[in-house]
Steps between C-alpha positions, in 0.01 A plus 500: 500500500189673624471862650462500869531808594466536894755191559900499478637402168634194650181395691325545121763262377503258736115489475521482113759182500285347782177488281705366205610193640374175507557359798630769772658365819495559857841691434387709246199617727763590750722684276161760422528798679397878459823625525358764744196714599239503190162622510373225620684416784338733715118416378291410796258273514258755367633547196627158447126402515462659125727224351244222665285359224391199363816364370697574836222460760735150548726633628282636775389108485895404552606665806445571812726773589385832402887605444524203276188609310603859481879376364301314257245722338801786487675265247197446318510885453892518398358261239574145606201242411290366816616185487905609481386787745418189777802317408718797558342569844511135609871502420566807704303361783660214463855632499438795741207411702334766781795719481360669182723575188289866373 
């Protein structure tokens, strides 16, 4: 398992088995969760802004809510790949909608 050291144990876990599967589903996004306040729960838009390159400028491209956008590129810093980052906040949109999970 890799070394991230500003998320919960469990949140580095989770993220780990995530990235080894083949074919996550919609259940699996669901089940991902910080397990708490990390360092980057609280990052503004400001310093999210850092994590936007050219790699996850599509996510930008994806959605249309700047909380949705936000929720994404903080998973891309916990250490989940773009395109699982989207998936993750699509599920949680999906599941939870406006009345925010974070």
């Amino acid at each position: 398992m890799q070394e991230h050291p500003h998320i919960h144990p469990e949140c580095a876990k989770a993220i780990d088995q995530l990235k080894r599967m083949k074919n996550p589903k919609f259940p699996d996004f669901v089940a991902l969760r910080t397990y708490g306040q990390d360092r980057y729960s609280a990052m503004g838009w400001e310093e999210l802004q850092q994590y936007i390159n050219e790699q996850t400028i599509v996510i930008v491209e994806q959605f249309e809510d700047e909380h949705n956008i936000m929720s994404a590129l903080r998973w891309v810093a916990r250490g989940l790949p773009v395109s699982l980052a989207i998936r993750k906040v699509r599920a949680d949109y999906s599941m939870y909608g406006f009345r925010g999970r974070n």
